[in-house]
C-alpha positions in Angstrom: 8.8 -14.9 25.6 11.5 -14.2 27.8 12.2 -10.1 28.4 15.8 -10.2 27.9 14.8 -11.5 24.1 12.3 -9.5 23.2 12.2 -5.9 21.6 12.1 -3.0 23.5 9.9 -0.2 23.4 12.8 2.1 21.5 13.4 -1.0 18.5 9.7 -0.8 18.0 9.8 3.1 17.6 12.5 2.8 15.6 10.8 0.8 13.2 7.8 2.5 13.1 9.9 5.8 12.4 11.6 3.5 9.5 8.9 2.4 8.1 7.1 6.0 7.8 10.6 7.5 6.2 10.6 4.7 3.2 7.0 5.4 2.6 7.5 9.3 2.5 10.4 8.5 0.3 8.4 6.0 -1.5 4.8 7.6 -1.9 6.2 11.5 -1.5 3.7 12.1 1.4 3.9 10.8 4.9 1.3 8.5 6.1 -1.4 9.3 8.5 0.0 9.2 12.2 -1.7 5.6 13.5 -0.9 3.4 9.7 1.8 1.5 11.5 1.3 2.1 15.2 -1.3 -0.7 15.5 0.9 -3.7 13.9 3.3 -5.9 15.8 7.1 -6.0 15.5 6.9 -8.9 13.3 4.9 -7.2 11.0 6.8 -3.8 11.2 9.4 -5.8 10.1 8.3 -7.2 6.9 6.3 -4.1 5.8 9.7 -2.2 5.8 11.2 -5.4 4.0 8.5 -5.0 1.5 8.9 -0.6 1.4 12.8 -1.1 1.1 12.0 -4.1 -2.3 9.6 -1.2 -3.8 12.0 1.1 -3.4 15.0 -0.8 -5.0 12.3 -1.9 -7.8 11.2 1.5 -8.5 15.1 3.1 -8.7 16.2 0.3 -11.4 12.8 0.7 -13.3 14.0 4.4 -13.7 10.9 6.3 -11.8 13.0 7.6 -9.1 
């Protein structure tokens, strides 16, 4: 992979920091400190994809 195309070390923080805020706002509790430190961008990705659906699913079913 060339550098210039990859993520930086601050778009992966950010995602991690994303992903944690939908699932306090999801789950009313933060997660434990290493959940989604381990995974890779690509899975960041779709786990806050997947967060932000539950989210959306769980406003329009009239839990939120």
């Amino acid at each position: 992979m060339n550098y210039r195309q990859g993520y930086s070390f601050f778009d992966r923080q950010e995602l991690i920091e994303k992903a944690r805020q939908l699932h306090t706002e999801l789950f009313e509790k933060r997660p434990n400190a290493e959940v989604y430190c381990a995974l890779d961008m690509k899975s960041l990705e779709i786990i806050v994809s997947e967060l932000r659906g539950k989210i959306i699913r769980k406003y329009f079913d009239g839990k939120f």
